[in-house]
C-alpha positions as CSV (number, residue, x, y, z in Angstrom):
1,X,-68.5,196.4,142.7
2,X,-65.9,197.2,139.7
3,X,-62.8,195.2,139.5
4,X,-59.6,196.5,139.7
5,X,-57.5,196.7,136.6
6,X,-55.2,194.0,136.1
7,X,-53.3,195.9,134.1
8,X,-50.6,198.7,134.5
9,X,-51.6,202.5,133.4
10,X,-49.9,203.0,130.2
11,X,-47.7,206.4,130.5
12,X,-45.3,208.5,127.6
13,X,-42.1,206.7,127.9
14,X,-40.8,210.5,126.3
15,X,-42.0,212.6,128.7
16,X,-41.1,210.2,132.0
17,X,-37.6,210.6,130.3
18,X,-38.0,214.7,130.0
19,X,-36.8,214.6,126.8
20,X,-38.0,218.1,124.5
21,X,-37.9,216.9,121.2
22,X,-36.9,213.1,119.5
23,X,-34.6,213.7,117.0
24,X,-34.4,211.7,114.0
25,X,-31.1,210.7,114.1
26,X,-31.3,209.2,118.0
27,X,-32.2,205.5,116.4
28,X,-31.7,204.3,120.4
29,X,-35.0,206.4,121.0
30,X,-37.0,205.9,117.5
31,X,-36.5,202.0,118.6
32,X,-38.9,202.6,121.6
33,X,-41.5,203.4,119.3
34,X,-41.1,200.4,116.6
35,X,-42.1,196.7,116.2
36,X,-39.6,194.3,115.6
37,X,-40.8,194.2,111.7
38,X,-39.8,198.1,111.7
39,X,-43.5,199.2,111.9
40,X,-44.4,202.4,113.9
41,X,-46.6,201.5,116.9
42,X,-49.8,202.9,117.5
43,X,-50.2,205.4,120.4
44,X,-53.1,203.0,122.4
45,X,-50.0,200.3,122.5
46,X,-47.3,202.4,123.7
47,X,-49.4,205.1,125.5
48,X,-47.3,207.4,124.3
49,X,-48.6,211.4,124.2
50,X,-49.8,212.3,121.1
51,X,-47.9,215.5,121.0
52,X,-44.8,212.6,121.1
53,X,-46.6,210.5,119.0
54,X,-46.8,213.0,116.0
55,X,-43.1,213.9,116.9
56,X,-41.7,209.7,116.5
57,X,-43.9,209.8,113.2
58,X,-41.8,212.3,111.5
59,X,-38.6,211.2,113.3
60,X,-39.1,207.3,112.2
61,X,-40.0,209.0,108.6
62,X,-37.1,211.1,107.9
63,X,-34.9,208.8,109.5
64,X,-35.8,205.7,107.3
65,X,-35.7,208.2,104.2
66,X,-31.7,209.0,105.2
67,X,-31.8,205.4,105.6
68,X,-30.8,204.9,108.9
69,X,-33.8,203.0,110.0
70,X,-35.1,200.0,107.4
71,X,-38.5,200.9,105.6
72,X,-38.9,196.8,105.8
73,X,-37.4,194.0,107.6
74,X,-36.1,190.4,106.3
75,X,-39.0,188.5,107.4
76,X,-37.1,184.9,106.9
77,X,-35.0,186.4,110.0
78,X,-36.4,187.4,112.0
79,X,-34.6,185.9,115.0
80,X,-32.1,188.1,114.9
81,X,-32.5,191.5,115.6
82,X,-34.6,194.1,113.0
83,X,-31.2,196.3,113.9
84,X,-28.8,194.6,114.4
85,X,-25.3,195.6,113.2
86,X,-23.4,193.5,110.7
């Protein structure tokens, strides 16, 4: 017989919330979707949608080019938070 999974199913955080369309500026939401080194995760780690998944790329994008999310992180801190505010 198969085993059971012993893993939960992976579902779009996005669409669970009903949210239409991630804005750029909403750096709350863009977090969902990035590592702690800033890094945009891929889609078979977060299980996001790919129709979401193609709509946190070009938020995370245009958001670190208005520089409200950091193209790198401090790697010597990285015990404190990527976004923290100081």
């Amino acid at each position: 017989m198969a085993e059971k999974r012993k893993f939960a199913k992976k579902y779009c955080k996005y669409s669970a919330m009903k949210i239409e369309y991630i804005d750029y500026k909403n750096t709350d939401l863009l977090k969902i979707s990035m590592s702690e080194r800033g890094k945009i995760m891929p889609r078979r780690l977060t299980g996001t949608s790919k129709r979401f998944q193609e709509q946190v790329e070009n938020a995370i994008k245009r958001a670190r080019h208005m520089a409200l999310v950091p193209y790198i992180v401090d790697t010597k801190n990285l015990t404190d938070s990527a976004y923290s505010k100081k």
